[in-house]
N, CA, C and O atoms as a DFTB+ gen file, in Angstrom:
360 C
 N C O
     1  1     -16.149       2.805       0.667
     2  2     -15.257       1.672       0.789
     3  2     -14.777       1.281      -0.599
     4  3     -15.504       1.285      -1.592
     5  1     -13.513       0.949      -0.588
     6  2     -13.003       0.630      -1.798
     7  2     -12.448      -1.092      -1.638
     8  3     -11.782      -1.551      -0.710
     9  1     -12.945      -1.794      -2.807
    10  2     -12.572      -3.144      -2.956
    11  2     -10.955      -3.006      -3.459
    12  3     -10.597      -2.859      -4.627
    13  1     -10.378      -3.062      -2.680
    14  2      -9.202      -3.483      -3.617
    15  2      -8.299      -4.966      -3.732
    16  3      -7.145      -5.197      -4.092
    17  1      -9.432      -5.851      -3.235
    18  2      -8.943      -6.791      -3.751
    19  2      -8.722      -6.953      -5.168
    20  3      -8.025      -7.956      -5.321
    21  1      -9.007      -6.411      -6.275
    22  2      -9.053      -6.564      -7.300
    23  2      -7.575      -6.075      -8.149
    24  3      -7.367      -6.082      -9.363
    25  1      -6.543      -5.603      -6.876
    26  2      -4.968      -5.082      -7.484
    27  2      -4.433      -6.295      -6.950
    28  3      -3.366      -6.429      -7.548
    29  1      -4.608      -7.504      -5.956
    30  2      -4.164      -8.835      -5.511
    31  2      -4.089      -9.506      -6.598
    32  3      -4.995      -9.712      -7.405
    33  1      -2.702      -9.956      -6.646
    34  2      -2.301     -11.449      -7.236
    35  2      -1.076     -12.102      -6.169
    36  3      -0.481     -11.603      -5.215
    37  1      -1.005     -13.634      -6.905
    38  2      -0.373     -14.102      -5.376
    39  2       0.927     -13.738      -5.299
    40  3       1.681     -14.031      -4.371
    41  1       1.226     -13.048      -6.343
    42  2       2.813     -12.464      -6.077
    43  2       2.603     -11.056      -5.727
    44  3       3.688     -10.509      -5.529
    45  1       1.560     -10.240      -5.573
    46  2       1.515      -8.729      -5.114
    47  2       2.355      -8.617      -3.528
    48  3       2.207      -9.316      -2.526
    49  1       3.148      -7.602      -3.747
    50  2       3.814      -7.030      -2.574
    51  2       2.818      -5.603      -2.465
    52  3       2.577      -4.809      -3.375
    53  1       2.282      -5.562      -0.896
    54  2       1.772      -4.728      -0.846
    55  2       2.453      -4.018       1.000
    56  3       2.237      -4.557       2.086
    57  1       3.335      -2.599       0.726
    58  2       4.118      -1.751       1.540
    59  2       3.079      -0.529       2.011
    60  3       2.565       0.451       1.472
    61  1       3.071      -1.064       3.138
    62  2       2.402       0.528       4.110
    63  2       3.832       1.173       4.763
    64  3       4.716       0.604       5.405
    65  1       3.746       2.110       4.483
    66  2       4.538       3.291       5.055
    67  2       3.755       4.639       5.420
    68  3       3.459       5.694       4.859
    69  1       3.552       3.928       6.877
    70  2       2.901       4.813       7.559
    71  2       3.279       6.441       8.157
    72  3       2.568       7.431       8.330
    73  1       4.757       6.179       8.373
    74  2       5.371       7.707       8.212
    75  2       5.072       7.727       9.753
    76  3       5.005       8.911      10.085
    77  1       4.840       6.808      10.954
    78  2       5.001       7.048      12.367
    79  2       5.345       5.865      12.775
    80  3       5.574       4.833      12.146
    81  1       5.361       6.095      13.841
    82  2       5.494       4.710      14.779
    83  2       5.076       4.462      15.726
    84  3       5.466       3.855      16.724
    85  1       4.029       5.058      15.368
    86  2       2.582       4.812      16.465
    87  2       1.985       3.540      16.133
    88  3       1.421       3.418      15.046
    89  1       2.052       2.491      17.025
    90  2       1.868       0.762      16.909
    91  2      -0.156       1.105      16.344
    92  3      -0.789       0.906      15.307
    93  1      -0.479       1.661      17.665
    94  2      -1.959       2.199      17.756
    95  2      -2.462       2.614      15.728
    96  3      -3.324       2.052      15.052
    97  1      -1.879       3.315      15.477
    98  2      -1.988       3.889      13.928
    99  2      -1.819       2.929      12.796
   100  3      -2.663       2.629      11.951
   101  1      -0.735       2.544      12.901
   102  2      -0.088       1.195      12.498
   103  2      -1.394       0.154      11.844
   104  3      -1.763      -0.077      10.692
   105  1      -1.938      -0.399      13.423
   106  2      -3.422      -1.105      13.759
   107  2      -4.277      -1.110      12.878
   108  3      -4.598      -1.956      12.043
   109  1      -4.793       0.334      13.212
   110  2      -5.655       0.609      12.383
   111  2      -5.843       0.748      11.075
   112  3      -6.748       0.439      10.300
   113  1      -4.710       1.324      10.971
   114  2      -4.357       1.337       8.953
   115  2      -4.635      -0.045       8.079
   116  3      -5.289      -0.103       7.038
   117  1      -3.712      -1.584       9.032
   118  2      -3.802      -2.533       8.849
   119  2      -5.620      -2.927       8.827
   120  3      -5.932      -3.654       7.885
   121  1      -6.481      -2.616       9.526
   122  2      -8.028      -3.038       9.631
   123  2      -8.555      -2.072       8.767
   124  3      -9.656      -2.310       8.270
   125  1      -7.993      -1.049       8.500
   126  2      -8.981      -0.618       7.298
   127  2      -8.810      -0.897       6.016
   128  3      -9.715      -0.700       5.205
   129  1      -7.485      -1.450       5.631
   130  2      -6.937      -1.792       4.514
   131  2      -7.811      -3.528       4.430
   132  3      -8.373      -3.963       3.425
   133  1      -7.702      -4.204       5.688
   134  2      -8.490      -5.368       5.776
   135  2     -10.173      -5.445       5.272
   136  3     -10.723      -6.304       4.582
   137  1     -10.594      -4.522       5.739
   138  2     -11.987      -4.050       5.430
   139  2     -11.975      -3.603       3.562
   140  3     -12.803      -3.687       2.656
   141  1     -11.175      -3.329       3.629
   142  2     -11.215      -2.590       1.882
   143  2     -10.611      -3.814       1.001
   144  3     -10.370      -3.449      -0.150
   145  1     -10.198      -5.658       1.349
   146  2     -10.281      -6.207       0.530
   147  2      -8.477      -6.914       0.436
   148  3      -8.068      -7.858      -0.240
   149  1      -7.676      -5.952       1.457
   150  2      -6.380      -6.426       1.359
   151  2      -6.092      -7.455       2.906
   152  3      -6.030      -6.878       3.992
   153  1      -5.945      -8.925       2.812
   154  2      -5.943      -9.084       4.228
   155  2      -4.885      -8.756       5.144
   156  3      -3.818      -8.960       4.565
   157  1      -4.716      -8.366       6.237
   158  2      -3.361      -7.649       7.209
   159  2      -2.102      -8.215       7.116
   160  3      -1.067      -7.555       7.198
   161  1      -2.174     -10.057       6.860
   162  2      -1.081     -10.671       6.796
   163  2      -0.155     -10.889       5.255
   164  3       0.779     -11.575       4.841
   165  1      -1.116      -9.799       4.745
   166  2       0.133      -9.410       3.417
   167  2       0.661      -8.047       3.410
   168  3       1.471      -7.623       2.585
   169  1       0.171      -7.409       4.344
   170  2       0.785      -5.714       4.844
   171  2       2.379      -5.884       5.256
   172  3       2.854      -6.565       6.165
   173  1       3.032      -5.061       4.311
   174  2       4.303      -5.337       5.138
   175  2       4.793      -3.370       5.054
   176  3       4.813      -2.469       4.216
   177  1       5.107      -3.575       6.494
   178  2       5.540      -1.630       7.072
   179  2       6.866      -2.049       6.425
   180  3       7.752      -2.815       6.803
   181  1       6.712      -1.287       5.312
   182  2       8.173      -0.933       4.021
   183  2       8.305       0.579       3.418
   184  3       7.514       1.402       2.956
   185  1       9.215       0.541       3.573
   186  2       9.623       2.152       3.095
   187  2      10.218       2.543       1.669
   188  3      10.165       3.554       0.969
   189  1      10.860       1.173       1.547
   190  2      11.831       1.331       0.272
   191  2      11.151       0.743      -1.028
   192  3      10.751      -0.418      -1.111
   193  1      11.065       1.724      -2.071
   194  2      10.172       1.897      -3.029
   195  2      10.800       0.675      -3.876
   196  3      10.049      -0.161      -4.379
   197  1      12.244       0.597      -4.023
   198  2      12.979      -0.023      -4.724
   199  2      13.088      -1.677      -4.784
   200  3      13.771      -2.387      -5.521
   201  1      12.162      -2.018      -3.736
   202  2      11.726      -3.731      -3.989
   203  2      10.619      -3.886      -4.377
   204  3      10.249      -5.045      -4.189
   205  1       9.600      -3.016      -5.025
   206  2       8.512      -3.190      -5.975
   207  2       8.921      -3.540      -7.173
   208  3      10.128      -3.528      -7.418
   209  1       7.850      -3.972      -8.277
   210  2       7.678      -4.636      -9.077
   211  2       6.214      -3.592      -9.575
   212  3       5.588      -2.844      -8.824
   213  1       5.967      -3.826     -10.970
   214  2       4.947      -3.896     -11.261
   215  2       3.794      -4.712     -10.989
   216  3       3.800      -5.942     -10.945
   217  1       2.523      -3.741     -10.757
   218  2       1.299      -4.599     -10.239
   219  2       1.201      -4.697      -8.657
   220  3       0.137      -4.842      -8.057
   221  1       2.556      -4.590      -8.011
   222  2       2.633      -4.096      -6.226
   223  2       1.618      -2.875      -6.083
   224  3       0.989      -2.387      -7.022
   225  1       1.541      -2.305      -4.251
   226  2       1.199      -2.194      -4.142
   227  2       1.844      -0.590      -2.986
   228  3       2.457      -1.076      -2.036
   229  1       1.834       0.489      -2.919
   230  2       2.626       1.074      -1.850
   231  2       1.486       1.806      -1.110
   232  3       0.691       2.385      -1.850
   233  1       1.356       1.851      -0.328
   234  2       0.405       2.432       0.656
   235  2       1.077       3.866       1.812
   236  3       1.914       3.483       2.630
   237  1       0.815       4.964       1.836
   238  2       1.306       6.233       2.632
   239  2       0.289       6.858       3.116
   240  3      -0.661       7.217       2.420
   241  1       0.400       7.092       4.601
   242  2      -0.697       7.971       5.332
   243  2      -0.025       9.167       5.348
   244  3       1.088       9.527       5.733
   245  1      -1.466       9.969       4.569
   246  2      -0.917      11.349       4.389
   247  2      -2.824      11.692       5.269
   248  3      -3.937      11.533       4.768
   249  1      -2.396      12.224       6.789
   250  2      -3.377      12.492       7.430
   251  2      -4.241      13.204       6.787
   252  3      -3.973      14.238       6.175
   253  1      -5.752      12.492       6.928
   254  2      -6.177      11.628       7.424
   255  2      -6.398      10.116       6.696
   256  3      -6.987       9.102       7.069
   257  1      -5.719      10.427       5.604
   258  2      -6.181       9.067       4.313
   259  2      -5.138       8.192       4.718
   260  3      -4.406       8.413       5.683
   261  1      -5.055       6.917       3.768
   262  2      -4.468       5.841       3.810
   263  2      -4.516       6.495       2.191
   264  3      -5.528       6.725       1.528
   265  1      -3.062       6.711       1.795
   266  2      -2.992       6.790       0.006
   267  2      -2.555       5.737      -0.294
   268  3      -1.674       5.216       0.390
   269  1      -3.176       5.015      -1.652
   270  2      -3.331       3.717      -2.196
   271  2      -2.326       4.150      -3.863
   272  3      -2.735       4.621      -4.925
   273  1      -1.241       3.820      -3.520
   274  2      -0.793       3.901      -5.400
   275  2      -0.471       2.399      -5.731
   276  3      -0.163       1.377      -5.118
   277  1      -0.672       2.745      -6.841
   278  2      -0.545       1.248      -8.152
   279  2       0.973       1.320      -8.471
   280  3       1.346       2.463      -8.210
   281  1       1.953       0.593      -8.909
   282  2       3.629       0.238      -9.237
   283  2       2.664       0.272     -10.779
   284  3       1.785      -0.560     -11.005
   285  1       3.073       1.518     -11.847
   286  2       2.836       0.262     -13.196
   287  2       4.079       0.326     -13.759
   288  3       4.224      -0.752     -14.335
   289  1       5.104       1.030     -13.917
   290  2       6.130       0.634     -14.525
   291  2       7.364       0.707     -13.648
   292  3       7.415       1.790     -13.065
   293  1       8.449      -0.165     -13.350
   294  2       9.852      -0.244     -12.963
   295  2      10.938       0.031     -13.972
   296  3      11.232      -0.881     -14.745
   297  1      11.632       1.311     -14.059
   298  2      12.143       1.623     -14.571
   299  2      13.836       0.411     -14.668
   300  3      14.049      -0.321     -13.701
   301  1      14.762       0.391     -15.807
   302  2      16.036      -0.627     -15.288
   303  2      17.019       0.165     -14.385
   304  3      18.065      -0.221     -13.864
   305  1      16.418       1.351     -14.336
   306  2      17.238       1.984     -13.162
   307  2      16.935       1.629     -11.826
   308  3      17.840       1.888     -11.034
   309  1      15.728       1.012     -11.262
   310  2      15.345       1.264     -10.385
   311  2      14.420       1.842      -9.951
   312  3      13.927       1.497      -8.877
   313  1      13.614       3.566     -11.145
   314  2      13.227       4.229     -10.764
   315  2      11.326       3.723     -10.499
   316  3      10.602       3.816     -11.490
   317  1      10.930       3.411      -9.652
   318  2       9.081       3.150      -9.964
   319  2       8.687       4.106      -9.898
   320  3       8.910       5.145      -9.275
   321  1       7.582       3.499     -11.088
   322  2       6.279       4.644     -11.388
   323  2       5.477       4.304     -10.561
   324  3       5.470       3.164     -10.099
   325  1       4.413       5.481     -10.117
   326  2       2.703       4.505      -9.640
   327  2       2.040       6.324      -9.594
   328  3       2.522       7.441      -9.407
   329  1       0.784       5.776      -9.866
   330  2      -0.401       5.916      -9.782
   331  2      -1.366       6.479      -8.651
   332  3      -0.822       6.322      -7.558
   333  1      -1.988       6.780      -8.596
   334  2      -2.717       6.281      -7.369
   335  2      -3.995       6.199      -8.011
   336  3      -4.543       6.775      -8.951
   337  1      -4.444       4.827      -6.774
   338  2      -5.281       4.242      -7.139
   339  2      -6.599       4.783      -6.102
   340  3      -7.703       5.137      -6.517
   341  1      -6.314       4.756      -5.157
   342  2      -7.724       5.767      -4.143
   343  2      -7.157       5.896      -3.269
   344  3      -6.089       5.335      -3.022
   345  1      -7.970       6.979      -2.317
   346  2      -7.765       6.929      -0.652
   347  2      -8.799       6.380       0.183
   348  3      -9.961       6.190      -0.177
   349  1      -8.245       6.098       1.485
   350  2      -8.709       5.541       2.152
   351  2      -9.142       6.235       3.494
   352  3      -8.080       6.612       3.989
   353  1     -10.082       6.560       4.256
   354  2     -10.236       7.807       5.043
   355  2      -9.986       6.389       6.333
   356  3     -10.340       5.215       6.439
   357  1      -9.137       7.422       7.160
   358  2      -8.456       6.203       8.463
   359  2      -9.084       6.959       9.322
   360  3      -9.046       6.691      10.523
């Protein structure tokens, strides 16, 4: 289990892009991300990289994980950087 409350601040945007649209999948992603420290009602199913900020948060299920990357730099183009920060086994 990974704490990641510790990438939360009260301005963190944190985007799951789950890559289905399976409600069921969806669910679950949301409760394991809950369990690991992020609560569900700051999950927002976002796709577009381009309303991050540094210090956000983007989340992608690449079966079977929940991949966790870090935003650290926003380019003035637009372009974000990130990281990743762990996975998450869903």
């Amino acid at each position: 289990m990974s704490d990641l409350s510790q990438y939360l601040k009260q301005s963190t945007k944190v985007f799951l892009a789950p890559n289905t649209s399976d409600p069921d999948l969806i669910e679950r992603a949301k409760k394991k991300l809950s369990e690991n420290g992020i609560p569900e009602d700051h999950v927002q199913i976002n796709y577009n990289t381009h309303e991050l900020d540094t210090g956000d948060l983007y989340i992608s299920y690449d079966p079977p994980d929940l991949v966790v990357r870090l935003v650290y730099e926003k380019k003035p183009s637009g372009i974000v950087k990130m990281k990743s920060a762990t996975m998450i086994r869903l």
